[in-house]
N, CA, C and O atoms as a GROMACS GRO file, in nm:
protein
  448
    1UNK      N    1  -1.533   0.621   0.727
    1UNK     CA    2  -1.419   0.550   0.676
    1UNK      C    3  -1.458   0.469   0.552
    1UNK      O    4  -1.389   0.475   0.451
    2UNK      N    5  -1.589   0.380   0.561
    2UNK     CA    6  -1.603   0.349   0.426
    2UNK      C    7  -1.610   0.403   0.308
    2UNK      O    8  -1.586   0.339   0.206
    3UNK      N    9  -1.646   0.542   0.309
    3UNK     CA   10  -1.649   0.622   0.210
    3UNK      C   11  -1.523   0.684   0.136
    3UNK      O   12  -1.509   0.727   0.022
    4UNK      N   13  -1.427   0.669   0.256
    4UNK     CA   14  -1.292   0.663   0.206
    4UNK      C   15  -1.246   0.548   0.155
    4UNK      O   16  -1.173   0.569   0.058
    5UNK      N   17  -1.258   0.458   0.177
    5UNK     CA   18  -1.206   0.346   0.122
    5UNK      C   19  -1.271   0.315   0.009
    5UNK      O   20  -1.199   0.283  -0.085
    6UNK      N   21  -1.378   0.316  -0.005
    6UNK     CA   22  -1.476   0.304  -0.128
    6UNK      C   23  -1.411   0.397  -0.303
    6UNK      O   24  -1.405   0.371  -0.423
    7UNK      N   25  -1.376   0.513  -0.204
    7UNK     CA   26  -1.304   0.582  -0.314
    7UNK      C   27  -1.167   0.560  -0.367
    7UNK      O   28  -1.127   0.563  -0.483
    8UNK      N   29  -1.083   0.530  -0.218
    8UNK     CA   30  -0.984   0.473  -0.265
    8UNK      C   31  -1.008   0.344  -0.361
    8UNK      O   32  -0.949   0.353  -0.468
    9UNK      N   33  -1.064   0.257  -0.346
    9UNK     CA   34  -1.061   0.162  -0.429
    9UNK      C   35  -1.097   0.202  -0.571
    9UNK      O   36  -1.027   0.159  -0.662
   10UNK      N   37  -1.215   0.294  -0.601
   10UNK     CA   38  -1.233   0.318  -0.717
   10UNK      C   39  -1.142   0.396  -0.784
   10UNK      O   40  -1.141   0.399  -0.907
   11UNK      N   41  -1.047   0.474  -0.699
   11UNK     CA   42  -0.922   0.536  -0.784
   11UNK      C   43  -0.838   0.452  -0.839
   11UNK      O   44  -0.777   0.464  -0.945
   12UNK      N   45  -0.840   0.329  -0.730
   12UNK     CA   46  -0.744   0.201  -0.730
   12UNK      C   47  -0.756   0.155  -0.899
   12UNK      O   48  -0.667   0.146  -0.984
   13UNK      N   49  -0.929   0.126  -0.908
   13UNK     CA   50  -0.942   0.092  -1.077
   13UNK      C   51  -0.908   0.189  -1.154
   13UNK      O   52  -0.812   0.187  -1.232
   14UNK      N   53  -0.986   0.280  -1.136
   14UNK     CA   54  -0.927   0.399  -1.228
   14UNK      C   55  -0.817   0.415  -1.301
   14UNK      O   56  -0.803   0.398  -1.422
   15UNK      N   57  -0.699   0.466  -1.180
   15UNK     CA   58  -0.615   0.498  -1.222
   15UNK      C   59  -0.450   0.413  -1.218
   15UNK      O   60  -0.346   0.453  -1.272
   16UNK      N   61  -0.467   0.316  -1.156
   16UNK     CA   62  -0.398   0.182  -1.051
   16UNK      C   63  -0.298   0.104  -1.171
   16UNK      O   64  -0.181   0.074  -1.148
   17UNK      N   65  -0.373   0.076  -1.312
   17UNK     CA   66  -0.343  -0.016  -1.322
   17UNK      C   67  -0.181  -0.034  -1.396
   17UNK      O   68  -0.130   0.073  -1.430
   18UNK      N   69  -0.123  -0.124  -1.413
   18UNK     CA   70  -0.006  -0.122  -1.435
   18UNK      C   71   0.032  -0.199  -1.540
   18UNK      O   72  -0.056  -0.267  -1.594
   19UNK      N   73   0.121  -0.202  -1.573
   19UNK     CA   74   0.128  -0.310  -1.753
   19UNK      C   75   0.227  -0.466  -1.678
   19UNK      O   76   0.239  -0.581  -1.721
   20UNK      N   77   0.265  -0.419  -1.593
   20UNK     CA   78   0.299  -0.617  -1.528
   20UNK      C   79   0.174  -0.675  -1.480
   20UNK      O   80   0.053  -0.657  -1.497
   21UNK      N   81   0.235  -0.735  -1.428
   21UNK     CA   82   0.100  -0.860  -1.405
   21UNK      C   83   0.093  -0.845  -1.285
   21UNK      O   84   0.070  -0.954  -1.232
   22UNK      N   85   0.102  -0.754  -1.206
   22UNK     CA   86   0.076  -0.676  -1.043
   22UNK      C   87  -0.010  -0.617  -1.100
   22UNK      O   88   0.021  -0.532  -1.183
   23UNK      N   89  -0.176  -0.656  -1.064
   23UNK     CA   90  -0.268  -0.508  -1.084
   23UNK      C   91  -0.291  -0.458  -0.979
   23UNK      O   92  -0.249  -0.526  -0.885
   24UNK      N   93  -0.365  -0.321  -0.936
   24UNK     CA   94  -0.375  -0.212  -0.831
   24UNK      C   95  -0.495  -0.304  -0.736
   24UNK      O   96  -0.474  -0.363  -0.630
   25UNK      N   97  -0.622  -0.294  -0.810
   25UNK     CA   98  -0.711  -0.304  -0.811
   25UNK      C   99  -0.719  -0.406  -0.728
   25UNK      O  100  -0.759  -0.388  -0.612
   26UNK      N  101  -0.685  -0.521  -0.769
   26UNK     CA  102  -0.726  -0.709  -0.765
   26UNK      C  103  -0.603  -0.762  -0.669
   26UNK      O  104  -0.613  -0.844  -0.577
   27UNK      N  105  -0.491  -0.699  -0.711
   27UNK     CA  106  -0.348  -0.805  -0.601
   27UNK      C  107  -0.277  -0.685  -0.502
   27UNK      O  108  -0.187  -0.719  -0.425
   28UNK      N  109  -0.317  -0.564  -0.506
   28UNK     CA  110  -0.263  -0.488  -0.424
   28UNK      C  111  -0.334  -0.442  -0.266
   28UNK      O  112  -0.298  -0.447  -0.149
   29UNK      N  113  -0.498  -0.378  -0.368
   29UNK     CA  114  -0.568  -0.311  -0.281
   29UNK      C  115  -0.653  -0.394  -0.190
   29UNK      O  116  -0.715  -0.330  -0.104
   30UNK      N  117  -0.668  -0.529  -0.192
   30UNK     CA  118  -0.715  -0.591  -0.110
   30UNK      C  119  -0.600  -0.619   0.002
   30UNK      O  120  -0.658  -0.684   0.089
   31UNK      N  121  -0.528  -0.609   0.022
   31UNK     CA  122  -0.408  -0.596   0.110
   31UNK      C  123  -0.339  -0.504   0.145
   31UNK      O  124  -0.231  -0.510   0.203
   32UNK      N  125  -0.398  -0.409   0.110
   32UNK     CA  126  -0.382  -0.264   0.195
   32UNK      C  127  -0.489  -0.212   0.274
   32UNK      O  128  -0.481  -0.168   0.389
   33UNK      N  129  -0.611  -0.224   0.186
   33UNK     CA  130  -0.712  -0.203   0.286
   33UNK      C  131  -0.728  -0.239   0.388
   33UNK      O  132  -0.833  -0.192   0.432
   34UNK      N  133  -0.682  -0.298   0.453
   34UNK     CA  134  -0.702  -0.340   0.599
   34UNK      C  135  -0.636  -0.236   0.672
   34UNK      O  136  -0.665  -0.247   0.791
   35UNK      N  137  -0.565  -0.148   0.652
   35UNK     CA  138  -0.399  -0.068   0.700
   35UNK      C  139  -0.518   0.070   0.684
   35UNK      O  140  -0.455   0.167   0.726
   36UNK      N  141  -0.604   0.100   0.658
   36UNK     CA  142  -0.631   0.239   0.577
   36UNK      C  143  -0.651   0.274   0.737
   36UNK      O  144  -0.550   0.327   0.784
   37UNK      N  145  -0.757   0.256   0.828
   37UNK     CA  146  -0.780   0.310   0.966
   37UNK      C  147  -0.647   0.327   1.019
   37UNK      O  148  -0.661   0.437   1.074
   38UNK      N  149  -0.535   0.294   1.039
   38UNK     CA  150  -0.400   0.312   1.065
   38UNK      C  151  -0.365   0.420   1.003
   38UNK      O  152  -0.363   0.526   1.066
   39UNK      N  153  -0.337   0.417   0.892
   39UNK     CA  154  -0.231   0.506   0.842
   39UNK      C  155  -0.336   0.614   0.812
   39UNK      O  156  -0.277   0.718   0.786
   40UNK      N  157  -0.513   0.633   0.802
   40UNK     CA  158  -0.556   0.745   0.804
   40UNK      C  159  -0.573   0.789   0.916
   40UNK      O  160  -0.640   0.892   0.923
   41UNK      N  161  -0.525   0.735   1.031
   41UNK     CA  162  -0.494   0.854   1.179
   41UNK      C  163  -0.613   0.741   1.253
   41UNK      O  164  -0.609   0.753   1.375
   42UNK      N  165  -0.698   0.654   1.214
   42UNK     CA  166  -0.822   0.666   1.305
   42UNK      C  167  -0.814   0.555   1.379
   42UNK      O  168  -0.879   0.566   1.483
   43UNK      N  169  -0.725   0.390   1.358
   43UNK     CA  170  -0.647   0.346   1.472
   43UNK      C  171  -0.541   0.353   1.510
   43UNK      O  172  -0.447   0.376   1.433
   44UNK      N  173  -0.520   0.330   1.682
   44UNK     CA  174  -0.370   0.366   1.679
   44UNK      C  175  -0.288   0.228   1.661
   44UNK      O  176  -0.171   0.224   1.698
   45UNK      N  177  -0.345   0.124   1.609
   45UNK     CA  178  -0.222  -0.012   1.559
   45UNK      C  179  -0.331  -0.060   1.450
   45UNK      O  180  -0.452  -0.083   1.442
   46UNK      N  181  -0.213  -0.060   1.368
   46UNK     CA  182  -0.257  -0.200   1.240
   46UNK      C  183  -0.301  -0.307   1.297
   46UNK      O  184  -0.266  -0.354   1.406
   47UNK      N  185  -0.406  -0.363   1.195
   47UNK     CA  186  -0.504  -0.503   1.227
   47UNK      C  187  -0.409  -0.616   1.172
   47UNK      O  188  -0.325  -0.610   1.082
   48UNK      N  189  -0.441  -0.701   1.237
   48UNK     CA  190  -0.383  -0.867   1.180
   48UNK      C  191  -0.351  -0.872   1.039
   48UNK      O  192  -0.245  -0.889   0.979
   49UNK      N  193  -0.477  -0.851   1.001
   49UNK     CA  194  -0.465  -0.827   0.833
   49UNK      C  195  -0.416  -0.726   0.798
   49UNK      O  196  -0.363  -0.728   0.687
   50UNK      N  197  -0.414  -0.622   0.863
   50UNK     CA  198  -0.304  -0.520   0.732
   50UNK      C  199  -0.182  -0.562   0.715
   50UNK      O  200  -0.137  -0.549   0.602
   51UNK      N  201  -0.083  -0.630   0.832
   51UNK     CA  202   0.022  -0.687   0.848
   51UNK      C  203   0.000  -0.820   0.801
   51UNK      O  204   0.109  -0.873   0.816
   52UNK      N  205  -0.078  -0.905   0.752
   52UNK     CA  206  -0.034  -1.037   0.676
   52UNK      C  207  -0.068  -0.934   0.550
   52UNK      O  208   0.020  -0.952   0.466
   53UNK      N  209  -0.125  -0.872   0.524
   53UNK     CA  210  -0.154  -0.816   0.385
   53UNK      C  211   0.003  -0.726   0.368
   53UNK      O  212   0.023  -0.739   0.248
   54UNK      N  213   0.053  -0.690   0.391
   54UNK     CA  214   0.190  -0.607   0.362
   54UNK      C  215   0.305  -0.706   0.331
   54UNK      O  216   0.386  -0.713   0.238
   55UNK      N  217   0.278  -0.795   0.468
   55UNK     CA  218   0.400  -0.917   0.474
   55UNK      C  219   0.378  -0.983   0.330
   55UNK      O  220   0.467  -0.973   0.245
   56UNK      N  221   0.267  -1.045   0.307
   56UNK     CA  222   0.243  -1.058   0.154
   56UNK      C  223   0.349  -1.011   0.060
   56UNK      O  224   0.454  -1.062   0.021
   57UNK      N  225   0.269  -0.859   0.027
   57UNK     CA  226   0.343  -0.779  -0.077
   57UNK      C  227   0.490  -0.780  -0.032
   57UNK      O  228   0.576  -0.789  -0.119
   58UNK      N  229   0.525  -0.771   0.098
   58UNK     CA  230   0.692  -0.799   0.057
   58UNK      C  231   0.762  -0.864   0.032
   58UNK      O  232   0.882  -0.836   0.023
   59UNK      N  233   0.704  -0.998   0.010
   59UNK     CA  234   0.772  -1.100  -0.077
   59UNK      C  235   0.758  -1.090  -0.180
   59UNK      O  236   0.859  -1.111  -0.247
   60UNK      N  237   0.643  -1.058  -0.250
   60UNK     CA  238   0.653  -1.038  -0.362
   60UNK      C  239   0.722  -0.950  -0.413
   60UNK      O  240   0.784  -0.984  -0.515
   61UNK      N  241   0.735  -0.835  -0.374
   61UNK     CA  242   0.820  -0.763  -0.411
   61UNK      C  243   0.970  -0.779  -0.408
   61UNK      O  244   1.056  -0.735  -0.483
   62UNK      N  245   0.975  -0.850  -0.305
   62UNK     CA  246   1.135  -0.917  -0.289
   62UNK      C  247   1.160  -1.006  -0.408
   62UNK      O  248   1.276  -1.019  -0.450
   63UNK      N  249   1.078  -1.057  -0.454
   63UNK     CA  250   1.118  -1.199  -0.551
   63UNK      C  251   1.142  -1.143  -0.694
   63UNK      O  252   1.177  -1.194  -0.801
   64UNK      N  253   1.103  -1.003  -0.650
   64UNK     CA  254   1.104  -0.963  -0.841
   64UNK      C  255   1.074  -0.842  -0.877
   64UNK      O  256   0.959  -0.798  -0.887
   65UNK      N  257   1.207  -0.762  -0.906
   65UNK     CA  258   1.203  -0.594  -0.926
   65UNK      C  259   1.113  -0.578  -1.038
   65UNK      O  260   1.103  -0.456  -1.028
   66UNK      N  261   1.029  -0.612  -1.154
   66UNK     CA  262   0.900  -0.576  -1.177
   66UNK      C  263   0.756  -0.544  -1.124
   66UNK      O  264   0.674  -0.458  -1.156
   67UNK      N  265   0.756  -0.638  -1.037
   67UNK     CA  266   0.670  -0.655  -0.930
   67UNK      C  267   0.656  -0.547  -0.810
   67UNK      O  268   0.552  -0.488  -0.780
   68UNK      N  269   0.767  -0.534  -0.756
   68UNK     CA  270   0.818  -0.420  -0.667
   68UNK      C  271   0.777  -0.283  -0.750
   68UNK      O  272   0.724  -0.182  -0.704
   69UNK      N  273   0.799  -0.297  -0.825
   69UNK     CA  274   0.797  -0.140  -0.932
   69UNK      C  275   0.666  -0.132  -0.928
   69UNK      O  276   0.621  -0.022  -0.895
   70UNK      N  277   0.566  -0.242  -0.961
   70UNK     CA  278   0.443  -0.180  -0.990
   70UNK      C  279   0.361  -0.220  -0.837
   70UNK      O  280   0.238  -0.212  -0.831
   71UNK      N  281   0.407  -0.245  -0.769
   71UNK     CA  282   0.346  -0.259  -0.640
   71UNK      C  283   0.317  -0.056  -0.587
   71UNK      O  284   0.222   0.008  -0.541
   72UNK      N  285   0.461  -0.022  -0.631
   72UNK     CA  286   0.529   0.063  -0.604
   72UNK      C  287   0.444   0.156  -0.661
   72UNK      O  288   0.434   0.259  -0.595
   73UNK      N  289   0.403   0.153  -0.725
   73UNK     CA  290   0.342   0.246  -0.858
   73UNK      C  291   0.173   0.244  -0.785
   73UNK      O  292   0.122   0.355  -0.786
   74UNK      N  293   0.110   0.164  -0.740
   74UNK     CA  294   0.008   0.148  -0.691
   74UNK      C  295   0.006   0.229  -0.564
   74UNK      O  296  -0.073   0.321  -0.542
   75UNK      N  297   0.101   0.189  -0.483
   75UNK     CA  298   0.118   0.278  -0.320
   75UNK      C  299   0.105   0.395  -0.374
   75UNK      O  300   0.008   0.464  -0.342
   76UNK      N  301   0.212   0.446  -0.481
   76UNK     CA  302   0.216   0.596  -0.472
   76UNK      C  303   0.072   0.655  -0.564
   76UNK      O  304   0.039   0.773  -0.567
   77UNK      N  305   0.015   0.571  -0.620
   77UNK     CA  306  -0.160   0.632  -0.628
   77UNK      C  307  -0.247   0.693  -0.511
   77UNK      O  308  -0.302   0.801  -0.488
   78UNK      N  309  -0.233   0.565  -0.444
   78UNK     CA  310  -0.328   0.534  -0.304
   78UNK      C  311  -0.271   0.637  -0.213
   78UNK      O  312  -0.342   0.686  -0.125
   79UNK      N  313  -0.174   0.665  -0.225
   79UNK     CA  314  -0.119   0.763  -0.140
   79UNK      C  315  -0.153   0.904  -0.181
   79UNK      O  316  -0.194   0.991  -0.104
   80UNK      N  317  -0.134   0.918  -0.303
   80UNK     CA  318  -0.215   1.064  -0.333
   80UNK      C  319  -0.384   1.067  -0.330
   80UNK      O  320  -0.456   1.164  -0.307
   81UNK      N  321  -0.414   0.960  -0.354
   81UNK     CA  322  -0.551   0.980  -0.332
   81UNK      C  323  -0.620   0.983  -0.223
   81UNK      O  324  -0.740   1.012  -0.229
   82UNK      N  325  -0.556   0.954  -0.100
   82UNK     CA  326  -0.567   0.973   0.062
   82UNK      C  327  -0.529   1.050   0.116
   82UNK      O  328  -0.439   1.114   0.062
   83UNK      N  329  -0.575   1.093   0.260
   83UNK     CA  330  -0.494   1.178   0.318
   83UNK      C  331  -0.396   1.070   0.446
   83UNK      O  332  -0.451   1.045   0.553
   84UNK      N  333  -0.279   1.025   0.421
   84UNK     CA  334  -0.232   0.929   0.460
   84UNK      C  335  -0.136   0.985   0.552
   84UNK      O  336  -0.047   1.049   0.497
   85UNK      N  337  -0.132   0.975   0.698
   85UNK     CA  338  -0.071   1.014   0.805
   85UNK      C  339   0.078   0.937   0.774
   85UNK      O  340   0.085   0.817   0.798
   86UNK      N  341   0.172   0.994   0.731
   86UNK     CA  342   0.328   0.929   0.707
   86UNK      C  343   0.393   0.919   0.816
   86UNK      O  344   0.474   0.827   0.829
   87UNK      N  345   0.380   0.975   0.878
   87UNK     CA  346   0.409   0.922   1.063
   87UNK      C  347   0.388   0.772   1.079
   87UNK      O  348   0.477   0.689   1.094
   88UNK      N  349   0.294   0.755   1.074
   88UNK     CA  350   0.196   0.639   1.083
   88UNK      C  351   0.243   0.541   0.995
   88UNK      O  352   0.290   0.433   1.032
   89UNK      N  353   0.231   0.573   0.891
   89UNK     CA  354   0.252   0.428   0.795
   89UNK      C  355   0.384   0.443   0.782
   89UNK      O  356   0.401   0.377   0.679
   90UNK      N  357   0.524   0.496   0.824
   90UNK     CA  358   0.642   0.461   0.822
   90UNK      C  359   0.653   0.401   0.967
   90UNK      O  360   0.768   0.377   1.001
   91UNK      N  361   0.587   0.382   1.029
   91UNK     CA  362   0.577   0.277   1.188
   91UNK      C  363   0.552   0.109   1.098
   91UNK      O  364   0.600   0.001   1.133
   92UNK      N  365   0.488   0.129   1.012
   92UNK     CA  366   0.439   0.007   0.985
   92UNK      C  367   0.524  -0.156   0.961
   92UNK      O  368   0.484  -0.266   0.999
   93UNK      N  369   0.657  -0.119   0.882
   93UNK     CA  370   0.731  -0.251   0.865
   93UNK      C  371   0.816  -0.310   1.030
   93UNK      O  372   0.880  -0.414   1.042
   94UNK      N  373   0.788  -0.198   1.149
   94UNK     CA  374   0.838  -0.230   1.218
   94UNK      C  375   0.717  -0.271   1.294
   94UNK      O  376   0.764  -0.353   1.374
   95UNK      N  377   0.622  -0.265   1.311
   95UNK     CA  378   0.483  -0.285   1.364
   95UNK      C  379   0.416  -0.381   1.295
   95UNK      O  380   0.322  -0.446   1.340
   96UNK      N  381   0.473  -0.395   1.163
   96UNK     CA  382   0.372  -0.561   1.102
   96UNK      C  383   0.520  -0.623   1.053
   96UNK      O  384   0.502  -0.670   0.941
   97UNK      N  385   0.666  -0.641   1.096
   97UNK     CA  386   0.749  -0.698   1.077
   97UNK      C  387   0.781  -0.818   0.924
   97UNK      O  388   0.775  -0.937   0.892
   98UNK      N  389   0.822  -0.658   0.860
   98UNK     CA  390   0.829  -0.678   0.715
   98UNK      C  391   0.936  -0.557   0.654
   98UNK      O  392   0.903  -0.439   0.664
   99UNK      N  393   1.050  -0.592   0.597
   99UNK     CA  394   1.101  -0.546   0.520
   99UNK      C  395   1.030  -0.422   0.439
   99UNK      O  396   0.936  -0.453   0.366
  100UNK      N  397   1.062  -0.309   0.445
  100UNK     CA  398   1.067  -0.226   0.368
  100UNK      C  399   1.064  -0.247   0.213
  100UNK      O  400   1.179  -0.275   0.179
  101UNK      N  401   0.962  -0.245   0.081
  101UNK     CA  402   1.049  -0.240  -0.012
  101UNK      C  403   1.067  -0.115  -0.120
  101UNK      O  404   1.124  -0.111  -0.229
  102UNK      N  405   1.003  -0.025  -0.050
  102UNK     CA  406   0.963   0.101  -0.125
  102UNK      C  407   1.021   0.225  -0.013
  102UNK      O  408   1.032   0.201   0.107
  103UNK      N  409   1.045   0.318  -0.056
  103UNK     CA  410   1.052   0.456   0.073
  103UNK      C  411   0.892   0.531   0.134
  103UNK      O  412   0.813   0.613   0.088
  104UNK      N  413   0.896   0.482   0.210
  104UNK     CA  414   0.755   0.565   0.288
  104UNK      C  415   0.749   0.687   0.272
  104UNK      O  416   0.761   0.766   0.366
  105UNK      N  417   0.731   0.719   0.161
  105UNK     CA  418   0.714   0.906   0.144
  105UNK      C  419   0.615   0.942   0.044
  105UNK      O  420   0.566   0.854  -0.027
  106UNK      N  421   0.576   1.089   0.031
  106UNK     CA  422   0.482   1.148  -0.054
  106UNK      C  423   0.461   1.095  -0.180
  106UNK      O  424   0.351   1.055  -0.218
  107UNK      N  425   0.583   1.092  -0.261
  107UNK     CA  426   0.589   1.078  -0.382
  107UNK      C  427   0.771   0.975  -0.404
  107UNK      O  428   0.887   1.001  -0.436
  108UNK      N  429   0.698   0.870  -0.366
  108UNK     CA  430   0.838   0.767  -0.380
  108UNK      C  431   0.909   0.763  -0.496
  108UNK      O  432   0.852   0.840  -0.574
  109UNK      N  433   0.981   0.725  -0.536
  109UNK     CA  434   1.116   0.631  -0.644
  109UNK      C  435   1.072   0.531  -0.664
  109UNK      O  436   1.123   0.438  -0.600
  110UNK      N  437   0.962   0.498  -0.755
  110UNK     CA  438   0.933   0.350  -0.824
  110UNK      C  439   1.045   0.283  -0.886
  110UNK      O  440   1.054   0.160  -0.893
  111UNK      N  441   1.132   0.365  -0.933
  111UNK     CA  442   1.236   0.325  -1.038
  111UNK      C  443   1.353   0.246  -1.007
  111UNK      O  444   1.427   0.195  -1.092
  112UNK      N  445   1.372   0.236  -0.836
  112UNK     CA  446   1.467   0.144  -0.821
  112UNK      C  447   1.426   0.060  -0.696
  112UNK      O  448   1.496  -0.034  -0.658
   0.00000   0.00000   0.00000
C-alpha cells in the first residue's frame, strides 16, 4: 500500500496542480490519503481521518465554487491514477457524514 500511495502522491505533484489557490499536492492529498486503504478495496471502513479529512474538503468546497472545481480537478487525477473501488468510495459521504460535493464517478463534471 505504501507504494501506492507514494505514487499517488507523486502524480499528485506532477500532475495535480491547479491555478486557484486549492493545490493537489499540499491542501488536498493529505486528506485523502487516509481514505486510500478504503476505497483501494483493502479496508472494509474508512479511518477517523479519512472522514475528518473529507469533512474538511466539504466545506471548503461548499464555501466556494472555485475551490470545489479544483478540489474536483484533483479527485479526478487521483482517481485515474489508482485503481479506486467506486463501490467503495461512493459509501463514503454516508460513512464519514459529509455532503457530497462532486459525483463519485470515473471521470466526473468539474465544471459545475
Amino acid at each position: 500500500m505504501g507504494k501506492i500511495l507514494l505514487t499517488l502522491f507523486t502524480l499528485a505533484l506532477i500532475f495535480c496542480q491547479t491555478n486557484g489557490v486549492i493545490q493537489c499536492g499540499t491542501d488536498v492529498l493529505p486528506k485523502v490519503k487516509p481514505c486510500g486503504g478504503f476505497v483501494l478495496g483493502q479496508d472494509a471502513k474508512p479511518s477517523q481521518d479519512c472522514c475528518v479529512g473529507l469533512q474538511d474538503l466539504a466545506k471548503i468546497a461548499a464555501a466556494s465554487q472555485s475551490d470545489r472545481k479544483d478540489i474536483c480537478i484533483c479527485f479526478k487525477a487521483l482517481m485515474k491514477a489508482g485503481q479506486v473501488n467506486f463501490k467503495k468510495a461512493k459509501q463514503l459521504p454516508n460513512l464519514c457524514n459529509f455532503t457530497t460535493f462532486m459525483p463519485i464517478t470515473p471521470n466526473p463534471d468539474c465544471s459545475k
